[in-house]
N, C-alpha and C positions, 0 to 999 in steps of 0.2 A: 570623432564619434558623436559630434554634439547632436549633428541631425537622427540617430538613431536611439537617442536617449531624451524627446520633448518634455520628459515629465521631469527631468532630472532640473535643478539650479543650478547653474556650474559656478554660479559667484561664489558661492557658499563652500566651497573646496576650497582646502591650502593645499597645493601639488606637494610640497616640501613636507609635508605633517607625516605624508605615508607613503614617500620615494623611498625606492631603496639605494644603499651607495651607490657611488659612482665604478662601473666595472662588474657590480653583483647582476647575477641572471634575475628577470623578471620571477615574482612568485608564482610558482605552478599547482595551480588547482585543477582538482577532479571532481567532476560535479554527476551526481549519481543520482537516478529519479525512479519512481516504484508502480510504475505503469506504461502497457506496451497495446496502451488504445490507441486510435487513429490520432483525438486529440486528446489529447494524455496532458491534463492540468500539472501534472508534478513537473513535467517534462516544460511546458509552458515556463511554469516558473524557472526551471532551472535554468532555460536558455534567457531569459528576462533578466535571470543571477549570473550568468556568465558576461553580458552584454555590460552590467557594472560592472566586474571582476578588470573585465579590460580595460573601461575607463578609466578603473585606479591602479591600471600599473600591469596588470596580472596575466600572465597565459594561462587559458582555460583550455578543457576538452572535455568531452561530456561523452559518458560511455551509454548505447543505446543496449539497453538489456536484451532486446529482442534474441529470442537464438542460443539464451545463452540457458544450457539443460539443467534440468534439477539437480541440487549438491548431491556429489554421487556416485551419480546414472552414469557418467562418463566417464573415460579418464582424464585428469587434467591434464592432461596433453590436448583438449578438445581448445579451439582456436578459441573461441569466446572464452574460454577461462583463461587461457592465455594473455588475450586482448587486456581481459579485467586487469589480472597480475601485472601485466607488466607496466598499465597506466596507477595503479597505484606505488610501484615502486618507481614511479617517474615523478608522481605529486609530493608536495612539501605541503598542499592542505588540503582539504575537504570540503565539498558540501554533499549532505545527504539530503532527501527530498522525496517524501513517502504520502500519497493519499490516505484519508485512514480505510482501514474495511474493518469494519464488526468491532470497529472500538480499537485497532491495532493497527500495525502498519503493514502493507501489503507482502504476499508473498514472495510475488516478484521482488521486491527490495529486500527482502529477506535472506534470499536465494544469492543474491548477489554479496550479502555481508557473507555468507556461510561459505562461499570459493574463495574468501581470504584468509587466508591461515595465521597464526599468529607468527611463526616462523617460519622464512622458506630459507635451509641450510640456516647458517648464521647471521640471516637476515633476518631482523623484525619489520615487517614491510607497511606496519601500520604507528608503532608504536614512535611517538613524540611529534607525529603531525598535527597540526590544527584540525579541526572541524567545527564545521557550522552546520545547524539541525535547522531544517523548515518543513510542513507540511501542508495538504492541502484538504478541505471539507468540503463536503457534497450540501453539509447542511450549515448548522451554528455549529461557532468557533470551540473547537475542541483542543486541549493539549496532550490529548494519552498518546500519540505517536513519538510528537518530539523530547517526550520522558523517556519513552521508548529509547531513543535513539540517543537518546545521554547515555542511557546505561550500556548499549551498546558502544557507544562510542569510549566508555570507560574501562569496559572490558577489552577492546584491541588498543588498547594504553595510549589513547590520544587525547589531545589536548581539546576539551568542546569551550568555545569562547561561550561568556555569558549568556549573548544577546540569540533570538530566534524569534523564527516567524511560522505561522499558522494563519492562513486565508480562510475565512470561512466561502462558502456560498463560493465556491470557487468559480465555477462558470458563469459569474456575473464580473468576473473581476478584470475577463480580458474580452478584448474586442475581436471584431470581425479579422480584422490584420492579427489575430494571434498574439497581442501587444498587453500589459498590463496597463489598465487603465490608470491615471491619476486619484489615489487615494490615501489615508493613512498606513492600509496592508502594504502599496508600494512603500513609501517614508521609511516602513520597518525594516522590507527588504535591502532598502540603500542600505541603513544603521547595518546590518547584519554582514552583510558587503564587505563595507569598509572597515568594520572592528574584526572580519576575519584578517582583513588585509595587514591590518596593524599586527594583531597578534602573530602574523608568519613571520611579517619583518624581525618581527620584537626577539622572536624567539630562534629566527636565524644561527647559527652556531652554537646555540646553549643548549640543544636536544640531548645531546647525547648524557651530558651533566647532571640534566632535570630529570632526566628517567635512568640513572645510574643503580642502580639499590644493592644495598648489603647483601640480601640474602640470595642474590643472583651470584655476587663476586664471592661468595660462601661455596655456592653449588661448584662454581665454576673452576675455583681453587681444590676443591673435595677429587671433581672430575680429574684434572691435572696430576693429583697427588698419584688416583687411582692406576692412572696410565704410567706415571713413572713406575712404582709397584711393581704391573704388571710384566713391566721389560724387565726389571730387574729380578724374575724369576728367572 
């Protein structure tokens, strides 16, 4: 991958710092972006975000929102929500990746957090994954998107790492090849990268533990009781 990463230092990596054991599947990310223009900066970055993802270890796939109808309009049985669903319940982490518009995060990205449900059957298909929040600006550097996208991401009960990125002046930042130039906005990108990468490892096998909660095994008990009950009339 080195020739595909020139801006990257690869001395400056410990491979060992952020491998996963020996026999564990590579970490799988889903990398999600909030515009469906020809060249679509968000999209840019995420695929720049994907491109480190694999250097450090990672299987990516990048879902293209085009197609996919307003929360809705359709049934979820429509293939694009389908697609959505079923690459989130294939990820162990996240990136989101939202242009701003009018000071917020696009609707298209919008639309796409709204066809994920918080539970499909007995599945929580979001809750105890990683995420990592970046954005992109048309003008100077703003952060009301990737707040945005905290609180989002705290509402479908996922894990948002610290670190994040906001590009100002987005279409100065990459080149004619579609490439993010050498900058500090990259450097961030890398950090954001690789502390996602850590945190999926880190938290590998402990999800279900860290988002355990009383007042779920309360309901959940309640429910159980009610159902014995019920047969026993």
């Amino acid at each position: 991958m080195s020739e595909q990463l020139p801006n990257l230092d690869h001395s400056l990596f410990d491979d060992a710092q952020i491998a996963s054991r020996p026999g564990d599947h590579k970490p799988r990310i889903l990398l999600l972006y909030g515009s469906t223009r020809e060249r679509s900066f968000s999209r840019l970055l995420v695929e720049e975000a994907a491109r480190l993802l694999q250097h450090l270890g990672a299987e990516t796939r990048i879902f293209n929102p085009s197609g996919l109808p307003l929360p809705d309009d359709v049934p979820t049985e429509h293939p694009k929500v389908q697609e959505l669903r079923d690459l989130v319940l294939w990820s162990e982490g996240q990136v989101w990746c939202s242009p701003e518009r009018h000071g917020a995060m696009s609707a298209v990205f919008k639309a796409q957090i709204d066809w994920i449900p918080l539970a499909l059957g007995a599945i929580r298909p979001t809750q105890g994954k990683t995420l990592a929040v970046m954005q992109v600006c048309g003008g100077s550097q703003s952060f009301n998107v990737v707040n945005q996208l905290r609180v989002l991401g705290r509402w479908m009960r996922m894990f948002t790492i610290p670190n994040q990125s906001s590009v100002p002046k987005a279409w100065t930042e990459f080149d004619e090849a579609n490439r993010m130039k050498p900058s500090a906005y990259y450097d961030r990108v890398v950090d954001v990268m690789e502390e996602l990468v850590k945190f999926t490892l880190l938290l590998r096998g402990h999800q279900d533990s860290l988002v355990d909660r009383y007042s779920e095994r309360k309901e959940t008990a309640e429910q159980l009781m009610a159902r014995v009950n019920q047969r026993a009339l």
